[in-house]
N, C-alpha and C positions, 0 to 999 in steps of 0.2 A: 504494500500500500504506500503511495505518497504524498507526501503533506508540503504545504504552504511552505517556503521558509518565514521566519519569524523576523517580521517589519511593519504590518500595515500601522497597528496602535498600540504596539508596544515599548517600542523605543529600548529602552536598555533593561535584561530580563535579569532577575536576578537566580542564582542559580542553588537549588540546596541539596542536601546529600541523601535528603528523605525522600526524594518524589522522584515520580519515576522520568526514567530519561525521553520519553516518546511527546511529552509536553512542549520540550521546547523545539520541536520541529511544527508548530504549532501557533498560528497568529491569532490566538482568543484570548481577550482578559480575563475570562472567567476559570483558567487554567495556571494561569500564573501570579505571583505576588500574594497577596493574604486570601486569593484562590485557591494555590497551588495544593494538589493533593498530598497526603504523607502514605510512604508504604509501609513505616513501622504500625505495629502494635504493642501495647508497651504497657508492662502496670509496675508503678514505682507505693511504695509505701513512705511514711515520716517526709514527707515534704519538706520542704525550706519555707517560714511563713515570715514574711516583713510586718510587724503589729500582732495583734493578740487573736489568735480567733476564739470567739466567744464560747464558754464554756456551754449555750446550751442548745448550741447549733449542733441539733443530730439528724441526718439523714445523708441525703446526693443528689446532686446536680447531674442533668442528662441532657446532653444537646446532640441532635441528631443532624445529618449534612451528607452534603453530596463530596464523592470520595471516588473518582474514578480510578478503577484498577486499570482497563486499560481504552485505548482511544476509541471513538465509535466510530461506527464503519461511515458516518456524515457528519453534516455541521454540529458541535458539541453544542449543547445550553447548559448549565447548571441543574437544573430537573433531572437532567440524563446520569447525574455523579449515582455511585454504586454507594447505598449507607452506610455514615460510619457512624458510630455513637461515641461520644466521651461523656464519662462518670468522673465526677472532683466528689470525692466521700468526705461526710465530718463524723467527727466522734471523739468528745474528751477531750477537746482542744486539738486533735491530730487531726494530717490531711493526707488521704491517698488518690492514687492517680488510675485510672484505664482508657486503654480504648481497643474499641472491638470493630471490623465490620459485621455489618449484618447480614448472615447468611443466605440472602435472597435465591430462590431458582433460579434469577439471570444472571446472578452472581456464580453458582453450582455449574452453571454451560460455560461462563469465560473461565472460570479456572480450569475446565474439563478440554478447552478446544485452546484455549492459551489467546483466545481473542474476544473481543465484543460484535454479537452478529446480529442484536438489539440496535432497532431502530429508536429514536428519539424523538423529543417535544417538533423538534426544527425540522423531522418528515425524512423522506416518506411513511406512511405509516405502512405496517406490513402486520396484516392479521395472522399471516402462517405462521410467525415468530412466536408473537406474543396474544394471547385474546383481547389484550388492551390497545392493539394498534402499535404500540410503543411499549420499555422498558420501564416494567415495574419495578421500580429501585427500594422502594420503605424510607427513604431520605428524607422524609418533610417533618412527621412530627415526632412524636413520643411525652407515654408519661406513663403512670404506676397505676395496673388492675392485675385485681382480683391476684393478688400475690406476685407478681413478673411486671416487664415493662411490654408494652405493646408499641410495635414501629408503625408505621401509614404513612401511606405516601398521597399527594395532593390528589391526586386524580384516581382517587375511590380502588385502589389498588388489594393484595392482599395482605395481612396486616401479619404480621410475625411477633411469637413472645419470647421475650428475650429476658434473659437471668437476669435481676438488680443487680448483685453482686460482683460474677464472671462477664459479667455482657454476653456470653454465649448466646448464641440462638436454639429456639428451643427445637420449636416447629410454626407452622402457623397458629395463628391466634383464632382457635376456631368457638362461636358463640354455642352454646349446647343450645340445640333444636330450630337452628338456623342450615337451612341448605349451602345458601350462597357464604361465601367467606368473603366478599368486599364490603368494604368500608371507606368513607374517606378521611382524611385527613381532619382534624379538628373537632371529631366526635369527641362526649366531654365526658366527664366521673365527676360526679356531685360527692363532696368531699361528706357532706353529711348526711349521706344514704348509701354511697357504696356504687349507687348505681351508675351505667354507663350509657349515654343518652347516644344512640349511632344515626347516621345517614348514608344512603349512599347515592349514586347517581349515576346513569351512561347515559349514552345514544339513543339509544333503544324505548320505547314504552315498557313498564312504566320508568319516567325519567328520573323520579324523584322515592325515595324511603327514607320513612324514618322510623326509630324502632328504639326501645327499651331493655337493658340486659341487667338482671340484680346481680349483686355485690361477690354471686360465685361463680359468674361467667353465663346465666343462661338467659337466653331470651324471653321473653318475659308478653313481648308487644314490638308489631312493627308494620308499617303501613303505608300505604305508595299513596302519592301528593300525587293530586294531578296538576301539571305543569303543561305549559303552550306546545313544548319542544324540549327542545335535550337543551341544560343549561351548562355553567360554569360555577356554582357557589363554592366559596369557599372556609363557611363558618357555618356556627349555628351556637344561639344563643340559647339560657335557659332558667327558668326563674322557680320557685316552689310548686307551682302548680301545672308550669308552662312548657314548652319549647319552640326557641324563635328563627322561623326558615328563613331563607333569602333565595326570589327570584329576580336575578339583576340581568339587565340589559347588556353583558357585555357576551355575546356566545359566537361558536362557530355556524357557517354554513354545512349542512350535512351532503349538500349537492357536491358541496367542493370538495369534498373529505370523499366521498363516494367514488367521485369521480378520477381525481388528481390524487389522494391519498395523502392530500397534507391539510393540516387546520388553519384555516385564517379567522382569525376574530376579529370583531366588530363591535365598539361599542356603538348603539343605539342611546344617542344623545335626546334625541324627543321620545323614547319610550319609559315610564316611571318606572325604577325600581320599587318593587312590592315584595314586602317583610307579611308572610303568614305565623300567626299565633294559635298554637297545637295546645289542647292540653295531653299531657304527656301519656296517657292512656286513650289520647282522642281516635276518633275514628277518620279518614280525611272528611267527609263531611261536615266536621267539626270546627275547621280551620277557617280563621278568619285572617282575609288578606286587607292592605293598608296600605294604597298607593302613597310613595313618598318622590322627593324630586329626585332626576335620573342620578344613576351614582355607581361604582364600582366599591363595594367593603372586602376587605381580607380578614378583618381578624377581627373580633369582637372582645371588647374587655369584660363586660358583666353584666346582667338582664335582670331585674325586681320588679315585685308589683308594688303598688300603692293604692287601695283602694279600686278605683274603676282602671288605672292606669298600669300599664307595662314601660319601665323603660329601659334602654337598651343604649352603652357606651361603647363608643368604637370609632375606630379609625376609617375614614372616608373618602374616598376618591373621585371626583369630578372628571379625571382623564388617563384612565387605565391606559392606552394606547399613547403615549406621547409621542411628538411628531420626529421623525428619522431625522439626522443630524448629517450634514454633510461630512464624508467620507469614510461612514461605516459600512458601505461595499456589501455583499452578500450577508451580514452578519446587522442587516440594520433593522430588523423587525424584531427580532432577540435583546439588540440592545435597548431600543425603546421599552418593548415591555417590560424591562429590569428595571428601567429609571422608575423608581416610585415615586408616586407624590401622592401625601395623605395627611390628612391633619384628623387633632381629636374631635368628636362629637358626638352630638346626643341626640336620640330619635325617643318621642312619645307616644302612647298608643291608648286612645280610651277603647275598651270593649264594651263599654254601653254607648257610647254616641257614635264611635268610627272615626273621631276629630285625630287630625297628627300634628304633634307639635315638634319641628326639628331645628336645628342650627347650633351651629361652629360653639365647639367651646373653647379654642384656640386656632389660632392659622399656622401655627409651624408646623414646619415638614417634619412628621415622626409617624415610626408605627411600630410594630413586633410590642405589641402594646401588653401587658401583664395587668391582674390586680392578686389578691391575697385568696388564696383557693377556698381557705373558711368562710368568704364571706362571696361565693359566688353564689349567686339564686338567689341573694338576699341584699339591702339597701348597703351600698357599698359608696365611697368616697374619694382612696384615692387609685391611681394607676400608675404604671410604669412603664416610660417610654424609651424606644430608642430614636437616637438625634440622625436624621439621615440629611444630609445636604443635600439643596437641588443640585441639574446638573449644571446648569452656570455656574455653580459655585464648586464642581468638581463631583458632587456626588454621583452613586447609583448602588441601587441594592444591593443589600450584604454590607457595605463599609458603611459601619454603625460608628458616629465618633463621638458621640456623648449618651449619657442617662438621662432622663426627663424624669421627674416624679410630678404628677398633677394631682392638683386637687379638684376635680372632675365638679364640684357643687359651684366652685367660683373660678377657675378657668385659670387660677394662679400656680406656676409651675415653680418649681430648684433644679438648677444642671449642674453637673459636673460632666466636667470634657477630657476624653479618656487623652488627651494629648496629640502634639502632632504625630500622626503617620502611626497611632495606634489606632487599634479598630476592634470594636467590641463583637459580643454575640447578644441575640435574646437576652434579658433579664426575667430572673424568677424572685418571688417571692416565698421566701423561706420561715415560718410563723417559730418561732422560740420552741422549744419539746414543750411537748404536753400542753400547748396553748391552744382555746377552744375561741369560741364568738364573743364568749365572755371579756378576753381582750382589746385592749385599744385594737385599730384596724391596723394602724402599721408599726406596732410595736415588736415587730420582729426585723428580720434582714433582706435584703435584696444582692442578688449574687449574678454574677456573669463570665464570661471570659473576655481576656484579649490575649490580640497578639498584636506587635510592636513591631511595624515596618523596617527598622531601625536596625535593630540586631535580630531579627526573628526569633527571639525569645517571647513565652506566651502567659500567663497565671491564671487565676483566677482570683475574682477581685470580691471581698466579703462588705457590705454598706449596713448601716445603721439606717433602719430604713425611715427613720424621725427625721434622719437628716442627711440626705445624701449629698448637699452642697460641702460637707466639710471632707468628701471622700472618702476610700474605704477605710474602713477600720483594721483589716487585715489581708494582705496581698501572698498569695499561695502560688509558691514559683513551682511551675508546672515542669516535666522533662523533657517536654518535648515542642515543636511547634506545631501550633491549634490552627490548621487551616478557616477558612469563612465556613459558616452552617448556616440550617435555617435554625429550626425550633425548641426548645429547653423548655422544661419543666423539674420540681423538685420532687423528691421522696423522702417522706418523712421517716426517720429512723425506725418508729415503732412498726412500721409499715414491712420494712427491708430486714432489717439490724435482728434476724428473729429464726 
């Protein structure tokens, strides 16, 4: 196979001894620099910690990312990396290290044939490969059920359970009394029932499920939305009584997919994004949809009722598609999509009148938005943002270079900026051991990674979550360097630790 040489956008690459050598014959950003993939896997114990980690910080951090083993047989995107997870463990004041990939079936074929024969987001899609068109990686999300970590990938993929501890993989994540094993990305666990609230979505009729699994893996309740056509969502919110869908206006042509075998999307700017409200054992007849103005959401911070009202925090998008930039060449429809731009905000919902009440509760560019998992489903205050520059100013997804903490009721935020040419991950919210609702809301910690342009050295960084402007509290020198990911979430000790 031959590759590009390496010039169009990258200019001077830098080179490291972890990744693999087929990268830099390779003109994509998303392969090199705080991209670039590692081949090691690595688990270090006693840590080096610069400040104190708090003695009641028990459980781990898990951030899940694209990690390609080897190049793909087309244009790469970031979607297409093979999962790797890293776990940063606390206990007793001590800090340990892993990282594992996740043993995906398209993971099982490249290391069987020694290549990638998985097609990707950027096409052709090839159903003989994969039943998903494309390469199910498990890259996008992760968090902690029903005793194990479950991986999911953004486009309703199959989900895999993976040890806390070892990161091994187990096998797939399979729901008891569910036929299908897909799921997408962003299905949730209500920290105070156990349960796991799923959806899933394709091409196909029906386009849309949503479904119910209790606290020991079985399904419970699940039921197909009807929807106009095959969408794109990529969240779902959920309150005590509730579960809040999203059908937004950005999707593909199915002609063109049918046809050409590649996905072009579209956002529909004069069509309104419409949020349906489930109750969580509802039937879909049940569901009430709530035209709101057109919009692109990725991530949802947290969903409560109030009386007649639901409402729902999150991050917002006006122009998922941003316009091609001159001289991204084959590679300009990938990079647009990457540029994100989202700001915080807030959508209301009466179920007795129908009335929607929405708008901005700040205009800065942030999203990978967090809030404190105890207090999801229930009246919640603050969240946690990551700082992403526009592209005028340099940015695009993935290079996270500060923490936001909002106070979501008055619009007033604190940053701390991870520094130059350092670049964060996800932020999670870590609640103190043994802390219930009963606690203040952020009386615990906020936790992330970076890695540092600079020397490609990476940590993980420990915040007092009262007050993240005075910075971390304690910085945990990692062993190795922490390429770009997407999603983190934490496990509580008593959860793992057992």
């Amino acid at each position: 196979m031959e590759y590009p040489v390496v010039e169009q956008c990258l200019g001077a690459v830098s080179r490291f001894d972890d990744a693999p050598d087929w990268i830099y014959r390779l003109d994509n950003p998303y392969l090199h620099g705080v991209y670039a993939p590692t081949v090691n896997e690595l688990s270090a114990q006693g840590l080096p910690v610069t400040g104190e980690l708090p003695a009641d910080l028990s459980g781990a951090y898990f951030r899940n990312g694209p990690n390609p083993l080897h190049p793909s047989p087309h244009r790469y995107h970031p979607f297409d990396g093979d999962g790797m997870l890293h776990g940063v463990y606390f206990e007793g004041g001590w800090a340990a290290y892993r990282n594992r990939y996740i043993e995906t079936a398209a993971l099982a074929r490249q290391r069987t044939s020694g290549e990638c024969i998985s097609p990707g987001v950027m096409g052709p899609f090839d159903y003989a490969v994969s039943e998903f068109g494309i390469k199910d990686t498990s890259n996008t999300d992760v968090f902690a059920y029903n005793g194990d970590l479950m991986s999911l990938w953004y486009n309703a993929g199959h989900p895999y359970r993976v040890d806390p501890l070892t990161l091994a993989t187990r096998e797939h994540f399979a729901l008891g009394g569910r036929d299908s094993l897909r799921l997408s990305a962003h299905s949730k666990v209500d920290w105070s029932t156990g349960e796991l609230l799923f959806f899933d979505y394709g091409d196909e009729p029906p386009y849309m499920t949503f479904g119910v699994a209790d606290a020991e893996g079985r399904r419970v309740h699940e039921v197909a939305i009807d929807l106009p056509g095959p969408r794109l969502p990529h969240d779902i919110g959920f309150t005590t009584n509730y579960a809040v869908l999203h059908d937004l206006p950005f999707f593909h042509d199915m002609d063109v997919l049918r046809r050409y075998r590649y996905r072009v999307l579209t956002f529909y700017s004069d069509m309104p994004t419409r949020f349906g409200i489930i109750p969580r054992r509802g039937a879909s007849a049940d569901i009430r949809w709530f035209e709101c103005e057109p919009c692109y959401i990725l991530h949802v911070s947290n969903c409560w009722e109030e009386g007649d009202w639901v409402t729902m925090d999150g991050c917002r998008s006006t122009n998922p598609m941003p316009d091609v930039q001159p001289g991204e060449g084959e590679l300009a429809s990938m990079l647009a999509y990457m540029r994100l731009e989202a700001n915080n905000y807030r959508w209301r919902f009466n179920l007795k009148t129908g009335e929607v009440r929405e708008g901005d509760i700040d205009d800065l560019n942030t999203e990978f938005n967090k809030t404190n998992p105890l207090f999801h489903g229930v009246r919640s205050q603050y969240a946690y943002h990551q700082r992403i520059p526009l592209y005028c100013e340099g940015g695009h997804t993935l290079r996270f270079t500060g923490l936001v903490k909002y106070d979501n009721d008055t619009g007033a935020r604190s940053e701390w900026a991870y520094g130059d040419g350092v670049f964060g991950s996800e932020a999670v919210y870590a609640p103190r051991a043994g802390a219930d609702r009963g606690a203040a809301e952020d009386d615990g910690y906020v936790i992330t990674l970076v890695t540092d342009s600079n020397d490609w050295t990476s940590a993980c960084l420990v915040f007092d979550a009262t007050d993240i402007a005075q910075g971390p509290v304690a910085r945990v020198h990692l062993p190795q360097r922490v390429p770009a990911g997407f999603h983190a979430t934490w496990a509580r000790g008593e959860d793992i630790f057992r």
